[in-house]
N, C-alpha and C positions, 0 to 999 in steps of 0.2 A: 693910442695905437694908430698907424699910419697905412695903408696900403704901400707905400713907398717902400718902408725900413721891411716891411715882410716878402718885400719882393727884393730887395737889396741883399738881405739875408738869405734867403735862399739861391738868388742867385752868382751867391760865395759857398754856397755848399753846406752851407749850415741846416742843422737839425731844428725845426720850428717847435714850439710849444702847443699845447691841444689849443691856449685860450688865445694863440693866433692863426691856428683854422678856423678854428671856430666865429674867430671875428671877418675873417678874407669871407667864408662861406654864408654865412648870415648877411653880411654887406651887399653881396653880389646879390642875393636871392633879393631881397628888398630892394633894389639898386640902386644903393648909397654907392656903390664900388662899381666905376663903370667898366666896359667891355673891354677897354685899350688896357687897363691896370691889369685885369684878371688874366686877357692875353699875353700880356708879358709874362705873369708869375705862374702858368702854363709851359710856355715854352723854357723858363726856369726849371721848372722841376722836369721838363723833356731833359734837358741836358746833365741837371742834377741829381735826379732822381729823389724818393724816399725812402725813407728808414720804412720799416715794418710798423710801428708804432704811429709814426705820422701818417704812414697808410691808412690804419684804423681809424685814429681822430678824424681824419676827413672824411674817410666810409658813414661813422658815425654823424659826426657834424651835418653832410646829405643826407643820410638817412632821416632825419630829423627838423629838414628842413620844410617839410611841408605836414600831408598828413600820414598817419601810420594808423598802420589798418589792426585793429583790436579782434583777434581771432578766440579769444579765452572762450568766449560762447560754445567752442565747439569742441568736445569731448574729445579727450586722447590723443596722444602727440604729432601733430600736424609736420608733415614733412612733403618738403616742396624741391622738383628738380629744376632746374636751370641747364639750358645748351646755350654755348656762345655762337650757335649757328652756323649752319653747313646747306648741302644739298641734297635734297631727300630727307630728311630728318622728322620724321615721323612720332618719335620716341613716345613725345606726351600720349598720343590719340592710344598707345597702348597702354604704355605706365598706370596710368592713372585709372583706368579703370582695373588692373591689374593688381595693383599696390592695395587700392579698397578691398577688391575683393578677398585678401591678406586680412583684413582687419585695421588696416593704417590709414587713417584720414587724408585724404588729399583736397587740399583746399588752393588750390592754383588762380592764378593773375598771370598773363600770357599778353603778347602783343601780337602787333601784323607781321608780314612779311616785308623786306626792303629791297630792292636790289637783285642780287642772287640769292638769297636765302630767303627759304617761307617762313610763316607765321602760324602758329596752333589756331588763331582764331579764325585766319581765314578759310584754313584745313576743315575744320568743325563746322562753320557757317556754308560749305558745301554741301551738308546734310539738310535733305529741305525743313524748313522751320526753325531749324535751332537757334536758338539765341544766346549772345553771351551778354547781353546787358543784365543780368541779373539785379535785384535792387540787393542791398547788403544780407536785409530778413531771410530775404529767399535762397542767398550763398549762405548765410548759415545754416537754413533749415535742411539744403539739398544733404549738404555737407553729414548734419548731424543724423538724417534719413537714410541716405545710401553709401555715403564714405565720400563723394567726389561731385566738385562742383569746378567748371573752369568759367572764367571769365574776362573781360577787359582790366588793364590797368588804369585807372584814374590819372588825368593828368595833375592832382593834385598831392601823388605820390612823388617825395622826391624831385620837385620842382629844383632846385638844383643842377641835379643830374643834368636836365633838360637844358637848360639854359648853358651849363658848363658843358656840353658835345656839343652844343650849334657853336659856340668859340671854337671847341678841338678842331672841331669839322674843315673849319676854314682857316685855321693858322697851323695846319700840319704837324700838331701834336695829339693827334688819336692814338698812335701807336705808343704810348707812354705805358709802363707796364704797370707804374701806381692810381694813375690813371684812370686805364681799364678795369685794375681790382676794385676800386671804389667806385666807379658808375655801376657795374654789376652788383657789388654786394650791396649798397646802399639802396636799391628799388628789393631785393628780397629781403632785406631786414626790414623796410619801412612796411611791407607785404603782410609779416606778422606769422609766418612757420617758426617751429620751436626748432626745426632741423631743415635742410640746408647739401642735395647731391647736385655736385657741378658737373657738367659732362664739357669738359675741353677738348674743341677740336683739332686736330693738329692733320696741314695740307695742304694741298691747293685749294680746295672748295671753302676752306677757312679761313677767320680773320689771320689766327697764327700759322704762321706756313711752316715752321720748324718745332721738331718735337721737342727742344730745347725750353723753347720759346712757352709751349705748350703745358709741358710741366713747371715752369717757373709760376706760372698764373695760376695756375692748380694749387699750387700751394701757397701759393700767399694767398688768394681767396679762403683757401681753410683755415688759415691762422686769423683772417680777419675776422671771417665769423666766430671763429671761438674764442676769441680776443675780446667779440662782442656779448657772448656769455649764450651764445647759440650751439648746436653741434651742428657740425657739416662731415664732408666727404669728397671727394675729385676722382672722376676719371679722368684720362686723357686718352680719346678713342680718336680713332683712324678717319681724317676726310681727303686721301689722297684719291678716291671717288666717291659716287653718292651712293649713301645708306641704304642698304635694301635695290629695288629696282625702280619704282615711282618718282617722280619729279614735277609736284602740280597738286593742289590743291585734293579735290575728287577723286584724282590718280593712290595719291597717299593713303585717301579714307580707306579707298578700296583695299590697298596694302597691310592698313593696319588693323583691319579686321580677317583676312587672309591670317596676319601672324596671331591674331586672339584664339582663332581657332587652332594657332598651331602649326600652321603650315603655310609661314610666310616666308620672306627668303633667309635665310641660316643666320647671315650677318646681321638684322634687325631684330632677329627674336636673342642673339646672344646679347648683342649689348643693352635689350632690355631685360633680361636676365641677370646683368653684371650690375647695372642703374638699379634695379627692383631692389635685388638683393642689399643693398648700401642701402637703401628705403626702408627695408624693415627692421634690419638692425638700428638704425638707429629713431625707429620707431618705435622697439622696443618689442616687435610681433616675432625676432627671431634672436637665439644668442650668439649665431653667427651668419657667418655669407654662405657656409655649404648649406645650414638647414634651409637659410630662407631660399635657396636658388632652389633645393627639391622642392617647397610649398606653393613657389614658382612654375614649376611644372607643372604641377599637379592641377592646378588652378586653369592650366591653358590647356591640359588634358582630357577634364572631369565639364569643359564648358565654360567653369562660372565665372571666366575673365570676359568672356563674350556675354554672357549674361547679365555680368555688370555695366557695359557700355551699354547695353540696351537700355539698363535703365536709368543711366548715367545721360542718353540720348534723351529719353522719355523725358527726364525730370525738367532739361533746358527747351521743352517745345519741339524737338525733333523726333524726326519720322523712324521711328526704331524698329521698323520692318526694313531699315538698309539691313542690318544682318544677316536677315535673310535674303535680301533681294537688292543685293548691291548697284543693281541695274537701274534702284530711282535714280540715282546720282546722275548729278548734268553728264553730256557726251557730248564730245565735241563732234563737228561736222565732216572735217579731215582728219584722218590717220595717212600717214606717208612715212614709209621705213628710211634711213639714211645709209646709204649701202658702204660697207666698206672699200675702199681703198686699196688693198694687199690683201694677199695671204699669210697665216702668220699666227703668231700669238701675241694677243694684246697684252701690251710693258708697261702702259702709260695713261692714265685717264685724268686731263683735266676738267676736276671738278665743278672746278669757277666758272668755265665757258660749256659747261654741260647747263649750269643753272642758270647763266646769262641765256643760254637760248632759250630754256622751258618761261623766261619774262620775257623774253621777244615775244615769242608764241601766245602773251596771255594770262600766264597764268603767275608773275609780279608785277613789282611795281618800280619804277625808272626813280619818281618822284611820291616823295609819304601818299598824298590823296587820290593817286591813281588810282581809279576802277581795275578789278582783275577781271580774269574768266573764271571760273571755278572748275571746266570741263578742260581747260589746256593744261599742257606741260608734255611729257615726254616719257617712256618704258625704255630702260636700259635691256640691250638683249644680249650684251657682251661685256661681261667687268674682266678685271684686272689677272691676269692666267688664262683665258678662256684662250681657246682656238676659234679660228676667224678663218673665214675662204671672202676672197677677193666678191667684191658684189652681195655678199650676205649681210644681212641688217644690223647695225651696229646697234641701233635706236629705232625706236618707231615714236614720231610727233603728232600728238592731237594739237588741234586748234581749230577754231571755225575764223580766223582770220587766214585765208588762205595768200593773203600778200606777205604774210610773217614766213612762210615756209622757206623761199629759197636762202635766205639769211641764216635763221636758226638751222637746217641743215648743213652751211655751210660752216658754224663754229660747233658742232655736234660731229663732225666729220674732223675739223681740225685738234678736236681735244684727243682725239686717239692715237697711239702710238700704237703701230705694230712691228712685231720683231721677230726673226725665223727660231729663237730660243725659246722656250715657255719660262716665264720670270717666277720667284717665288711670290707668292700672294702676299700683300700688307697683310701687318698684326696687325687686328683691331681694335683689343683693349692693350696700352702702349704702357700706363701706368695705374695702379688708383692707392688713393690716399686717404685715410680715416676710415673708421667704424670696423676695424679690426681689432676689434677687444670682445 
């Protein structure tokens, strides 16, 4: 077999064989297959695309490229969520202690933040003490003790993946939509959950900016998983602004113990409602979506979804009196509101430079090894329908870099649209798929 004839082949439009991904993706990861071949047959399947089927081979193929994490240790069916990343997105810091306190294992692998989009680990690592290095013993023992354990991904997960986006990155085929399905599902199957809910973003503050686009990923992600002999699920939830009000590491914590108790903002506690609920089902804790959304309730009513983060906090070396006293958490030095513009009602929020400011501000990262702030980012004071008077705060920005403010005010100011109509609100769950049985 040739790297030539399999890039020839596909770049005729041809359907490849498992046992030549398998050869392209094993070459490359050892690097018998250098950079310039694998970037051609990239941009190949860019303009090609894949079958459904060579989807999977190559999901599969990376998946198994490096190591996979052997979860069997830990009792009862492990089911793990996935966000293709937005702004605000808080989801895990509730899920997870929420889903446990259900009865359904959550045993999570999480990354940082990049860009415009946060990361779980650096959200959680705002809490003083916490740690996500866990050693394997101690992810499983949290796991098979309390239900929920989060942590780093290994870079020896899906080596692959890795090496195959630093090519996407710089030869302009990231947006390839077999692509994208197999760099995602390949790091959660190598991960080791028995089940598998994707939250696809669809928006501006999103990779996918069209709900089209949104839903096609959703579901080929499902078929691949279950293709791979896994059960998954998909929504495809609303990023035409950011989730809830918080944008910022600290900020979020705050928010998503706010929603444990109950009483965080409507949009954050439903779409963990909608994610939860696809969690238990195909956990196995409910035999549908209406029971497990009331157990759902009940859980964030009765305490004991806050009660599980506490000791979900406790177990990773964090201070589990934030619950109570959300005031340890860093604070930034400056708060400065961003006044609006008009009178009116807000038509338009973009996302993307909502979250571009909250990393100017501090609280991303430009480049992977950037230091953050854990106290910066920004409170939304006005989403999408509200009424707005000309000079009233659209935003309020933390940061203790006070040379970041006139900037970040200044694209926190441009992401708003105001209009003398009040517009209808975005839906926020657009579609979901699986675990309706």
């Amino acid at each position: 077999m040739r790297p030539y004839d399999i890039i020839l082949k596909k770049r005729r439009g041809e359907e490849l064989s498992r046992e030549e991904i398998t050869f392209l993706v094993d070459g490359f990861t050892r690097g018998d297959i250098p950079d310039y071949q694998m970037s051609a047959w990239c941009m190949a399947v860019f303009f090609q695309g894949m079958s459904a089927r060579e989807t999977r081979d190559l999901t599969i193929a990376m998946a198994r490229s490096g190591e996979t994490v052997d979860l069997s240790a830990i009792r009862g069916v492990k089911v793990d969520k996935h966000s293709t990343g937005g702004v605000g997105d808080k989801t895990t810091l509730v899920l997870a202690p929420l889903v446990a306190a259900a009865g359904v294992p959550v045993a999570k692998m999480s990354g940082r933040g990049l860009g415009h989009t946060g990361g779980t680990l650096d959200k959680l690592e705002s809490i003083p003490g916490f740690r996500v290095d866990l050693s394997k013993d101690a992810f499983v023992r949290n796991v098979n003790s309390i239900g929920v354990a989060v942590v780093g991904q290994t870079a020896a997960v899906a080596p692959a993946d890795k090496k195959l986006y630093a090519l996407r990155d710089v030869t302009a085929t990231v947006d390839s939509m077999p692509l994208i399905a197999s760099s995602v599902c390949s790091k959660k199957l190598a991960c080791g959950s028995d089940a598998i809910v994707f939250d696809v973003k669809a928006g501006s503050g999103a990779f996918m900016k069209s709900d089209e686009d949104a839903v096609a990923l959703a579901r080929l992600m499902v078929e691949i998983v279950e293709g791979a002999g896994r059960r998954a699920a998909a929504v495809v939830s609303d990023m035409s602004q950011p989730l809830g009000l918080a944008v910022g590491n600290a900020l979020e914590v705050r928010e998503a113990i706010d929603a444990l108790r109950g009483q965080g903002p409507p949009d954050l506690i439903e779409l963990c409602l909608t994610l939860g609920s696809l969690m238990l089902v195909l956990g196995g804790a409910a035999s549908d979506t209406d029971r497990a959304r009331e157990l759902l309730g009940r859980l964030l009513e009765n305490g004991s979804a806050l009660a599980k983060f506490a000791e979900f906090v406790a177990a990773q070396g964090g201070d589990a009196t934030v619950c109570e006293r959300p005031e340890i958490l860093p604070r930034a030095a400056h708060t400065v509101p961003v006044p609006s513009h008009a009178s009116g009602y807000v038509s338009a929020i973009d996302a993307e430079r909502v979250g571009v400011a909250a990393m100017i501000l501090g609280a991303g990262r430009r480049v992977k090894d950037e230091a953050i702030d854990p106290a910066a980012g920004l409170v939304v004071e006005k989403k999408i329908g509200q009424e707005v008077a000309a000079g009233e705060p659209l935003a309020l920005l933390h940061t203790n870099n006070a040379a970041s403010i006139e900037e970040a005010s200044r694209l926190v100011s441009s992401a708003y649209t105001i209009s003398q109509s009040p517009p209808s609100p975005p839906l926020l769950v657009k579609r979901v798929f699986g675990a309706q049985r």
